[in-house]
C-alpha positions in Angstrom: -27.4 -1.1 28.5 -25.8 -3.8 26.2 -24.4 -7.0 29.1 -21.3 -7.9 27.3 -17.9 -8.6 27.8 -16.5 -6.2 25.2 -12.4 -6.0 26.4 -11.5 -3.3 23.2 -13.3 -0.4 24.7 -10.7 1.6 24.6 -10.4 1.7 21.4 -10.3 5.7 20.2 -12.9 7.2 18.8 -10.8 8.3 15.3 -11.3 8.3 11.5 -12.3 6.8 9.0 -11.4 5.2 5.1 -10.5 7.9 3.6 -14.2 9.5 5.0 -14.6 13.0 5.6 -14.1 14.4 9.0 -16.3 16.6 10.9 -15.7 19.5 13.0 -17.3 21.0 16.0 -17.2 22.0 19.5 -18.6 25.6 19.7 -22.1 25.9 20.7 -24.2 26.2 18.1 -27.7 28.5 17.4 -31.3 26.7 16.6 -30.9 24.9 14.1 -32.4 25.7 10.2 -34.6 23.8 8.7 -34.6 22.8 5.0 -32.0 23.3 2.1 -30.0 20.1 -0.3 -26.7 20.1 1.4 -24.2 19.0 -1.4 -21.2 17.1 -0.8 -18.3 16.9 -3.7 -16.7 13.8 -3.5 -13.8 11.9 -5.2 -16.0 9.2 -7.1 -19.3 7.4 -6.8 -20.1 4.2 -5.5 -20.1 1.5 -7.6 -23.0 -0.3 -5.1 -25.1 0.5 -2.3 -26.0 -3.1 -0.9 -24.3 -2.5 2.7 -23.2 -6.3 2.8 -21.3 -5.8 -0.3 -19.5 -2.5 0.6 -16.2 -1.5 2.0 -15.1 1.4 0.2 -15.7 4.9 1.6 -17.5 6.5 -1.2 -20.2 3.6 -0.8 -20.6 4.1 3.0 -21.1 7.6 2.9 -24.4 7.0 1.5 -25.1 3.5 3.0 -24.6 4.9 6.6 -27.4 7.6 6.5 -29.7 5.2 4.8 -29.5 1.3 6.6 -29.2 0.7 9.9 -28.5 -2.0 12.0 -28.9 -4.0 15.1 -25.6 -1.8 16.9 -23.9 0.4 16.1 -20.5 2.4 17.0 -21.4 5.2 19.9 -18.7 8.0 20.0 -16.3 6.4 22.3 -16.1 3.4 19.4 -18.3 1.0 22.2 -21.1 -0.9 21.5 -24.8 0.9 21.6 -28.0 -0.8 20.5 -29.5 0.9 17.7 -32.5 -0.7 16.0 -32.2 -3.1 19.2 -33.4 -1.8 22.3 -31.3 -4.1 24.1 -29.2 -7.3 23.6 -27.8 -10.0 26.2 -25.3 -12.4 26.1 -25.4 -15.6 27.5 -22.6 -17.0 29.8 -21.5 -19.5 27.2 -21.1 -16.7 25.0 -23.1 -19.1 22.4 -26.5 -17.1 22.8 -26.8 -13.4 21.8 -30.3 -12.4 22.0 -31.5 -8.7 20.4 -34.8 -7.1 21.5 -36.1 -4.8 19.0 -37.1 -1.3 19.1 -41.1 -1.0 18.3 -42.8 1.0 15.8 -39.5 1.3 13.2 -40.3 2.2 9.7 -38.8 1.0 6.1 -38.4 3.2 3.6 -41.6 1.4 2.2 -43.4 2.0 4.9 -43.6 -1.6 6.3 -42.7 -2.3 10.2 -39.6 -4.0 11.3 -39.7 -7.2 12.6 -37.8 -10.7 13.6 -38.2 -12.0 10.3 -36.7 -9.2 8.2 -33.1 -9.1 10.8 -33.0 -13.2 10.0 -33.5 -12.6 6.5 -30.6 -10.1 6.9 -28.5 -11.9 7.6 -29.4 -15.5 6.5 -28.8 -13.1 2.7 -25.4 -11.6 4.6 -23.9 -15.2 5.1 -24.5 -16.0 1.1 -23.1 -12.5 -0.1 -21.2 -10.6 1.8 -17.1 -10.9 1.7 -17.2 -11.0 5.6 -19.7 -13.5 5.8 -16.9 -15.6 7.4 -17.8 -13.4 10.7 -21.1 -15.4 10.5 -19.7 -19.1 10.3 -20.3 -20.2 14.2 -24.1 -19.7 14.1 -25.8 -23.0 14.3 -29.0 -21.5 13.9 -31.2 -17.8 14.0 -34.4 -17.5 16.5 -37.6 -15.0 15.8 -39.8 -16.3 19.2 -42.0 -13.2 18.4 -42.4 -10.1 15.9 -39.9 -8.0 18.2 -37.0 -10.8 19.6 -34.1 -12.1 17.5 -31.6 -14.9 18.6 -28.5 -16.0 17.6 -27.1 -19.8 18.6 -23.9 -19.9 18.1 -21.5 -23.3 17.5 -18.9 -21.6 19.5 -18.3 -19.2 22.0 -17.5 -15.9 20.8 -16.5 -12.9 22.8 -16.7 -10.3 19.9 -19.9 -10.9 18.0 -21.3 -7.8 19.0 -17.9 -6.2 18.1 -18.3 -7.8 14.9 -21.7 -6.4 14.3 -21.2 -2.5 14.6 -17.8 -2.7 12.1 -18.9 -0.2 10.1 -17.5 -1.3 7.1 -19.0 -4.8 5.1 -22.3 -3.5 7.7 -24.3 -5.4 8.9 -27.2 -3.4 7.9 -31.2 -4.5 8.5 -33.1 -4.5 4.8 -37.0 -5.7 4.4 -37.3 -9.6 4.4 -38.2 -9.2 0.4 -34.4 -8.3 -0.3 -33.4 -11.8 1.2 -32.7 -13.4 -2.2 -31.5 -10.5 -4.2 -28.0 -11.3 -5.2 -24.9 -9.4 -4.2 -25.4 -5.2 -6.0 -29.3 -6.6 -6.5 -31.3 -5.2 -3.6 -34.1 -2.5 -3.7 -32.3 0.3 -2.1 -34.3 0.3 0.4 -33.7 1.1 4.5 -34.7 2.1 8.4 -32.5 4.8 8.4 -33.0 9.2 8.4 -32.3 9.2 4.3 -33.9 7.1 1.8 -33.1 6.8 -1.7 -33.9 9.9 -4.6 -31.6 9.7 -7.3 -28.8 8.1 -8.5 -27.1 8.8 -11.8 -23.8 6.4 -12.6 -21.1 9.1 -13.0 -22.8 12.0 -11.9 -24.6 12.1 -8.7 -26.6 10.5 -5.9 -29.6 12.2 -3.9 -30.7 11.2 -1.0 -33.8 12.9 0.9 -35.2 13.1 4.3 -37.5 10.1 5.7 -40.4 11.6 7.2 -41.4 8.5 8.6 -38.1 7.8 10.6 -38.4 6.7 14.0 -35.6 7.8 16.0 -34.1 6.3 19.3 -35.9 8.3 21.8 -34.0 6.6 24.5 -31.0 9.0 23.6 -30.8 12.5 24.1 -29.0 13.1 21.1 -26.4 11.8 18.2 -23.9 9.4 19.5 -21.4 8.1 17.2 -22.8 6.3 14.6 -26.5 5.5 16.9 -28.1 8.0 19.3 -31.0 10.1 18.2 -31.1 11.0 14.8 -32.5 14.9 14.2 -32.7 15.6 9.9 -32.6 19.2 9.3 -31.6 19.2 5.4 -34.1 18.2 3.0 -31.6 15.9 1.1 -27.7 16.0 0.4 -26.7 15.6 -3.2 -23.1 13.6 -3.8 -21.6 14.8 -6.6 -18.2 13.4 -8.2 -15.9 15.1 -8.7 -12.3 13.1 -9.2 -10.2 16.2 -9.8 -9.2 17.6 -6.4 -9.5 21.5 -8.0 -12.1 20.9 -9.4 -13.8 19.5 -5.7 -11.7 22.9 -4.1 -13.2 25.5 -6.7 -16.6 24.1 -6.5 -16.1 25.2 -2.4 -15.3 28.1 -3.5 -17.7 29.3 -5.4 -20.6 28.0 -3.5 -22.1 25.1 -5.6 -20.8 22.7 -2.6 -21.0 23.0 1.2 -18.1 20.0 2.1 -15.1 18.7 0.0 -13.4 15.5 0.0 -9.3 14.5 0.5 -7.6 18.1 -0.2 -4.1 17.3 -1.3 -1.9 19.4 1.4 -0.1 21.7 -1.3 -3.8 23.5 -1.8 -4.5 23.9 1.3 -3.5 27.5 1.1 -6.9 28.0 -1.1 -9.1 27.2 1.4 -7.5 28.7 4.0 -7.5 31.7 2.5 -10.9 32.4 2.7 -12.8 33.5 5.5 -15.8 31.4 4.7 -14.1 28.3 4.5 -12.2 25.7 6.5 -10.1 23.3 6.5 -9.4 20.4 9.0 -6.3 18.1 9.5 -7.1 14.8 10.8 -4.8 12.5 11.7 -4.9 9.0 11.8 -7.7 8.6 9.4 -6.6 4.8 8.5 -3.6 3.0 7.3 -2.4 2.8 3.8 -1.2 -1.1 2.2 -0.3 -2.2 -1.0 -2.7 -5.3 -1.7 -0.9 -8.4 -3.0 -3.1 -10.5 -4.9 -2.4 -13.8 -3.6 -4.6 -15.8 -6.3 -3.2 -14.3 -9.5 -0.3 -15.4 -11.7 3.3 -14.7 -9.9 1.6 -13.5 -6.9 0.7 -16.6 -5.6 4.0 -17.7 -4.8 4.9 -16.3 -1.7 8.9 -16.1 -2.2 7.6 -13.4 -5.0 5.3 -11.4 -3.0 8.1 -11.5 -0.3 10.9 -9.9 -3.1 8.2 -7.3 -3.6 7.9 -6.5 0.2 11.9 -6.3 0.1 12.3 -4.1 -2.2 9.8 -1.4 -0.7 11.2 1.8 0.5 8.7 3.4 2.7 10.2 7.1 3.0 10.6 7.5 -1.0 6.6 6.9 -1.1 5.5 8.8 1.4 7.8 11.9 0.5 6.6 10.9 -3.0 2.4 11.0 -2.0 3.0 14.2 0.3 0.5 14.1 3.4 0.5 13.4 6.5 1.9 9.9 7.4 4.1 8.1 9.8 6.0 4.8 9.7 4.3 1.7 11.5 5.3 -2.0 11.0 1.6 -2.7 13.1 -1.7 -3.2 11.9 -3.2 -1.6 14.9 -2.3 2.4 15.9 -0.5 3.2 18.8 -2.1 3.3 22.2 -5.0 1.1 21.2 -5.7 -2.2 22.6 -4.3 -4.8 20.0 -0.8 -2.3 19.3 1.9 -4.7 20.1 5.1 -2.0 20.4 7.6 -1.1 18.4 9.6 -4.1 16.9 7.9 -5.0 13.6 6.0 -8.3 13.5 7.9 -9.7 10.5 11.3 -9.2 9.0 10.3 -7.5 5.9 8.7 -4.2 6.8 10.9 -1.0 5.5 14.2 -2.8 4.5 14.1 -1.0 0.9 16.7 -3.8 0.1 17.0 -4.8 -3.8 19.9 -7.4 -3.1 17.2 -8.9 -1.1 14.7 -8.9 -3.3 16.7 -10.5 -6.2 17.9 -13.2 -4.0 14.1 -14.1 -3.4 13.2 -13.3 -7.3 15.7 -16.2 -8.3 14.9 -18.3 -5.7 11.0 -18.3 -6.5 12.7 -19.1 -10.9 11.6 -15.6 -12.0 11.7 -15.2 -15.4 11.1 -11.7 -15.9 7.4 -12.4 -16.2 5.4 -9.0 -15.9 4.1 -8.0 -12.4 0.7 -5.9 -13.2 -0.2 -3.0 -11.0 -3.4 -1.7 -10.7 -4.5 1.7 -9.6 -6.6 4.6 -10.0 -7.4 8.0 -11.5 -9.9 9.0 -8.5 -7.1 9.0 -5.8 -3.8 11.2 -6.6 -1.7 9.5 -3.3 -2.9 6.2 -4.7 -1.7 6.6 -8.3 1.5 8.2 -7.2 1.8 5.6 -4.3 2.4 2.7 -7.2 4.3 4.8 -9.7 6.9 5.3 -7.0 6.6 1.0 -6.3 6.6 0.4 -9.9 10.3 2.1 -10.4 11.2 0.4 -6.7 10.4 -3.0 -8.7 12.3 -2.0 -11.2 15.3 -1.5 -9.3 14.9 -5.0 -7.9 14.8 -6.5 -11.2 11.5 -7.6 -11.8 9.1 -6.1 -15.3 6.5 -4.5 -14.1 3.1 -2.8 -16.3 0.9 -0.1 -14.8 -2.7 0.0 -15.7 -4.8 2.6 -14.3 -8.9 2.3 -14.5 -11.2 3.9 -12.5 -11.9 4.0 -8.2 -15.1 2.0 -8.9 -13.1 -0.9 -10.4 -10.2 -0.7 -8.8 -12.1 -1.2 -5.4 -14.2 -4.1 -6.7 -11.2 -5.4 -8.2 -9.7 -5.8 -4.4 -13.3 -6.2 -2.4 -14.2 -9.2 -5.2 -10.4 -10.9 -6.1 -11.8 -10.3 -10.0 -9.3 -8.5 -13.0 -5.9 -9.3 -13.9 -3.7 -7.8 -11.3 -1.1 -8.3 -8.8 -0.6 -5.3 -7.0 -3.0 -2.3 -5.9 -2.9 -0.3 -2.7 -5.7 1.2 -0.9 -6.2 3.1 3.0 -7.6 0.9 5.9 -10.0 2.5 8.9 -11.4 2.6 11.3 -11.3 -1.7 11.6 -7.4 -1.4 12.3 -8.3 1.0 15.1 -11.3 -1.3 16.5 -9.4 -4.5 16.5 -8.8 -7.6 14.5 -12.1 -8.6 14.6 -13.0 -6.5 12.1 -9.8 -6.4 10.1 -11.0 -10.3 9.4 -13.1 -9.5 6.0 -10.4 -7.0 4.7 -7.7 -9.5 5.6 -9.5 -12.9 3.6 -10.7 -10.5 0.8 -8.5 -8.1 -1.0 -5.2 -10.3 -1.1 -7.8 -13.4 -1.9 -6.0 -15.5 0.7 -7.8 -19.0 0.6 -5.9 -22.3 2.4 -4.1 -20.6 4.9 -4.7 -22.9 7.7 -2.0 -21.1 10.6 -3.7 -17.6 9.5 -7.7 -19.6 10.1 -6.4 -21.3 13.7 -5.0 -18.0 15.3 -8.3 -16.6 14.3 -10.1 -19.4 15.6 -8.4 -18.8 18.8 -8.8 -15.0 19.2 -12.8 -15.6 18.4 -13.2 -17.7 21.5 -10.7 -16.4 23.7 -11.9 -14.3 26.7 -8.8 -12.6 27.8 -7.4 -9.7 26.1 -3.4 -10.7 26.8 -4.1 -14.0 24.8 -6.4 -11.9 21.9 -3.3 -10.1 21.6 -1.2 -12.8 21.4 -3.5 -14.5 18.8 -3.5 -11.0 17.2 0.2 -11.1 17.1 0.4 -15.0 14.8 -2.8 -12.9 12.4 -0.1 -10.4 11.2 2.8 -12.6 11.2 0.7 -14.3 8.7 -0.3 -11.2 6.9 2.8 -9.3 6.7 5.2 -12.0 7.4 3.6 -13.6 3.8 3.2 -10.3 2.2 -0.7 -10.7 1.3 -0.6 -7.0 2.4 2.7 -4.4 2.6 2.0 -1.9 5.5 3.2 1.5 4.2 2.1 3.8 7.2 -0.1 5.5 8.8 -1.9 8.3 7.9 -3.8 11.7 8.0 -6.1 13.6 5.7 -7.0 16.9 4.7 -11.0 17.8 4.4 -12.5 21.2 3.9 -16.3 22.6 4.2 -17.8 25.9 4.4 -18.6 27.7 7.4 -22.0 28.2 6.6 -22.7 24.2 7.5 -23.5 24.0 10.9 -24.5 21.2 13.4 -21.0 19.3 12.7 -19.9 16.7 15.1 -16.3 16.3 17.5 -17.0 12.5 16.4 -14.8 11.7 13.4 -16.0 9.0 11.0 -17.8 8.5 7.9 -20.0 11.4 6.7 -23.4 11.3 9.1 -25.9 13.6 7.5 -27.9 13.9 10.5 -28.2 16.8 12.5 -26.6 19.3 10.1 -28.0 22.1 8.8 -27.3 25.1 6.6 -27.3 28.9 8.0 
């Protein structure tokens, strides 16, 4: 058992960034062995370093091929996972991990001490959420198999901050340790390794016949447990065009198929041999305000822009499954906060508003650049419909639309010319602030905020879960209330698969390859 004083327990076990749900709950026969289970997805990753990765069609891979130190069981708590165990000392300044023994690389080497501080020694010079690593005074190997963490300060959420399963904190070989960010060998402890990968086609990955699995579980839990590979590999193939993705199901050539727009629905359903699942929430969808580029950076701009959003014309625009909420947390989970909105601005779809702030910031009809994407059909149509919104409100506005791949690392990396882009957020809203931290600093660049950097400062050391939430509370004040990011609403997704794939989990998060198998 993990001794910590983890106060976001309840957090609900739902979905994830736009990830593909599984289904289960009938018993199920022995499982097959053998067979490439292929997956048609929206787009293909434009990295697979796990310290560098946020968006879903990166972690799909990354998760059934690095592990780390924790990860997420299926109730969302904390379970060790190449750890064995870890303790916390009463400070809260000393976490200290015991490894598991006998765990393989890909490359066949053993895991030690020394390749988890390298790990993250290389996470605190690369990663976007390195910030999650700035208390630790120092890192501890006292033998091949212990790992210590001294910390500056005392931090109740560390070990909440180290299963996020986005930006992961993934274990690679202590060779990797100076590769620069999208350098590393792809190379990890988990069921999957590495077979092919072809930019704008396909990845493979295959089964890792030396995989040590957590015997100390009796089966999959969540994102750790015991880890049973049936399939000999799963090939990703992209497929941006949402019938294309629904008549390669159809036909056979794929087993599972990515976001399934709501009107063609009907086509999978009306098969026999396929399925469809509605999952709802799966995350929560934002426009991202880039807070570092051109007329962005004033805040009396991004707040005009925020005015002048109407939340209903979008989401009756995008068609899903969605629901209005000011919050950056769902209901019934720790950190929701009710039901008054946490700054003035969300959902007044107010022009007159907008203007008054436009000529108040000296706008001179200076172009506003949006930036989206021809993977995603509910994000391209999401900032058409804000593009004529801005329009109404007076302000010149360009479109540009590029790829998923660049519009992601666009956000993820504050790089192109661009001030507005929108994108869907989970399961870190759902888990708690502690890991909306990265996603907050990085997309909407935000730099010198120092009321945004003290409320985090105090919800990092703060023990009781009334005062996190008050903490939690001056975060999205700062967030919203400055419009670095425009909360549209919540929302569900649409997945489908053939009935022939067995082995599928009740847990919902992002695609776990593991214990599947074809009949």
């Amino acid at each position: 058992m993990l001794k910590r004083r983890d106060l976001s327990r309840g957090a609900l076990a739902l979905g994830a960034v736009g990830l593909l749900p599984v289904t289960g709950g009938t018993a199920r026969a022995e499982p097959k062995k053998g067979g490439t289970l292929t997956y048609a997805s929206v787009s293909g990753p434009g990295t697979l370093d796990p310290h560098v990765s946020s968006s879903a069609v990166e972690l799909e891979v990354i998760h059934n091929v690095f592990e780390g130190l924790v990860a997420l069981d299926n109730q969302n708590a904390t379970k060790p996972m190449l750890a064995a165990k870890a303790t916390v000392s009463a400070d809260l300044k000393t976490y200290t991990f015991e490894l598991r023994r006998g765990v393989k690389f890909h490359n066949g080497d053993e895991l030690t001490s020394a390749d988890v501080k390298a790990s993250m020694e290389r996470y605190q010079q690369v990663s976007p959420n390195s910030k999650n690593l700035s208390d630790v005074e120092r890192y501890e190997t006292p033998d091949p198999y212990t790992f210590v963490m001294q910390l500056k300060n005392a931090n109740v959420v560390l070990l909440d901050v180290l299963k996020s399963p986005i930006f992961p904190f993934m274990i690679l070989p202590a060779s990797q340790k100076d590769k620069p960010a999208r350098g590393i060998d792809i190379i990890g402890t988990g069921p999957f390794s590495l077979g092919e990968w072809v930019k704008d086609s396909h990845v493979v990955i295959k089964r890792f016949d030396g995989y040590v699995p957590d015997t100390t579980s009796s089966g999959r839990d969540g994102y750790a447990g015991r880890k049973t590979v049936y399939i000999d590999a799963a090939r990703y193939r992209f497929m941006p065009e949402a019938t294309t993705r629904i008549a390669a199901l159809q036909t056979g050539e794929v087993q599972l198929a990515s976001t399934i727009p709501i009107e063609l629905r009907q086509r999978i359903e009306e098969r026999k041999d396929l399925a469809i699942r509605e999952v709802f929430p799966i995350g929560g969808t934002y426009i991202i305000v880039n807070s570092q580029y051109g007329l962005t950076a004033n805040v009396l701009i991004r707040q005009a822009i925020d005015a002048a959003i109407d939340v209903t014309e979008i989401t009756d625009a995008t068609g899903g499954i969605n629901k209005p909420n000011p919050w950056m947390s769902f209901p019934d989970t720790p950190y929701y906060l009710g039901n008054a909105a946490p700054t003035p601005w969300y959902d007044i779809k107010d022009p007159a508003k907008a203007k008054e702030l436009l000529k108040q910031a000296g706008y001179r009809n200076e172009k506003i650049i949006i930036e989206t994407n021809s993977n995603y059909q509910w994000m391209r149509t999401t900032m058409l419909v804000v593009a004529e919104q801005l329009k109404r409100a007076g302000m010149n506005v360009d479109v540009k639309v590029v790829d998923w791949t660049t519009n992601a690392s666009h956000m993820q990396q504050g790089t192109g010319e661009w001030n507005l882009s929108t994108t869907l957020f989970g399961p870190d809203h759902i888990l708690g602030p502690q890991q909306w931290r990265p996603m907050i600093y990085s997309f909407p660049s935000i730099k010198g905020n120092d009321a945004l950097d003290a409320a985090y400062a105090e919800f990092l050391a703060e023990p009781s879960l009334e005062k996190r939430r008050a903490s939690w509370l001056k975060i999205q004040q700062q967030v919203l209330g400055n419009a670095y990011m425009i909360k549209i609403a919540d929302s569900g997704r649409l997945n489908a698969y053939a009935r022939k794939l067995q082995g599928q989990s009740d847990y919902v998060g992002i695609l776990q390859l593991w214990d599947l198998y074809l009949e």
